[in-house]
C-alpha positions as CSV (number, residue, x, y, z in Angstrom):
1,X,-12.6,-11.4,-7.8
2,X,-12.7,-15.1,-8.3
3,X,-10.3,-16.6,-10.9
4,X,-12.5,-17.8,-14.0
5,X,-12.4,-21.1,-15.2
6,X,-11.7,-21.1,-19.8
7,X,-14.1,-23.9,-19.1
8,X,-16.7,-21.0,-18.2
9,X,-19.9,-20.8,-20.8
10,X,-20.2,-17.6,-22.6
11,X,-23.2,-17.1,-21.4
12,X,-21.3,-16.8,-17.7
13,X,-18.4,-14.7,-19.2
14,X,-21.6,-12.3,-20.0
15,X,-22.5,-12.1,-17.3
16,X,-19.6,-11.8,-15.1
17,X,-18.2,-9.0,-17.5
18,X,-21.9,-6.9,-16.9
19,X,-20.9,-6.8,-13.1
20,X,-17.1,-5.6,-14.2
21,X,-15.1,-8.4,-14.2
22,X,-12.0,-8.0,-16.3
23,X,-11.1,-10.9,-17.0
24,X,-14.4,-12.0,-18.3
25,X,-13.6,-9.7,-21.2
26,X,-10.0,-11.5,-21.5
27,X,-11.1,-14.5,-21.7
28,X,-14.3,-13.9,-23.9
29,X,-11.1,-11.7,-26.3
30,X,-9.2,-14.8,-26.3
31,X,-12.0,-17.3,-27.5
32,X,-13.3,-14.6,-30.4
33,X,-10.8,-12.4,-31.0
34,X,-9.1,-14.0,-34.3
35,X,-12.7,-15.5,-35.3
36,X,-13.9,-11.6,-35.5
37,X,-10.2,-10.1,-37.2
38,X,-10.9,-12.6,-39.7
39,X,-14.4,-11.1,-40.6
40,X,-13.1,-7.9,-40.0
41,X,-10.0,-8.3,-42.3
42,X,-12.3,-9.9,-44.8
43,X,-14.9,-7.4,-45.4
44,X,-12.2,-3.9,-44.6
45,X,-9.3,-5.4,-46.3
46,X,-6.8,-3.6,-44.2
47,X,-5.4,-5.5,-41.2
48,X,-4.8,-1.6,-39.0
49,X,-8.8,-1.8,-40.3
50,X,-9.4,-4.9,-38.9
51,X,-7.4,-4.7,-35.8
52,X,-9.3,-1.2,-35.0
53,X,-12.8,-2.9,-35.5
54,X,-11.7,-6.1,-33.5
55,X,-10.7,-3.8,-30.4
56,X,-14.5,-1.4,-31.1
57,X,-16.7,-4.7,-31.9
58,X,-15.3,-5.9,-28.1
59,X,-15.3,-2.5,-26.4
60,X,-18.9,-2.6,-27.5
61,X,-19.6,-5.7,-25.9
62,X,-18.7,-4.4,-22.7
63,X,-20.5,-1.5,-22.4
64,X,-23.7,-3.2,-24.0
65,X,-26.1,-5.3,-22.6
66,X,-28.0,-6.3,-26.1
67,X,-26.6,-9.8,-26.3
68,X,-29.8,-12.3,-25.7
69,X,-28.2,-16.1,-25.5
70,X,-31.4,-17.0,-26.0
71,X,-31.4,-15.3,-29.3
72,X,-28.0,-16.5,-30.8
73,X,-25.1,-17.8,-29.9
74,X,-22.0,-15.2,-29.4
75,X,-20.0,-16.2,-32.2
76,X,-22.8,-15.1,-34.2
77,X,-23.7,-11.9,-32.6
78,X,-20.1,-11.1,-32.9
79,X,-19.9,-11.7,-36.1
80,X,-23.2,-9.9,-36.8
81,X,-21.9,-6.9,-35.1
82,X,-18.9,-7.1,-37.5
83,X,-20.7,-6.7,-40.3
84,X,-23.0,-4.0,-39.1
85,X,-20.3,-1.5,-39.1
């Protein structure tokens, strides 16, 4: 597989992780990760909490296809997904 870009839009990462790119979902970690802890820690309270619903929240992305870009942007799905559970 081609080497991605961080320049790459989300919508793109998206994409190229629904056909099983790897390192979509790297990257994608890398711009979100922290921004969804910190929901996570803030609602659960416990940092092993947070870190386990970091890891599921992304895990879930990957093996979902119900983000719509045209909908909302993923920082806000992400962080709606964090609150969900």
């Amino acid at each position: 597989m081609a080497p991605i870009s961080p320049d790459t839009s989300d919508v793109d990462l998206i994409r190229r992780l629904r056909s099983g790119n790897p390192a979509a979902l790297a990257l994608l970690y890398a711009r979100y990760g922290n921004l969804v802890y910190t929901v996570a820690l803030r609602i659960l309270k416990q940092p092993t909490d947070a870190e386990d619903l970091t890891q599921e929240i992304f895990l879930y992305l990957q093996n979902n296809e119900k983000f719509d870009p045209d909908r909302a942007a993923l920082s806000t799905y992400l962080c709606l997904l964090v609150r969900s559970r």
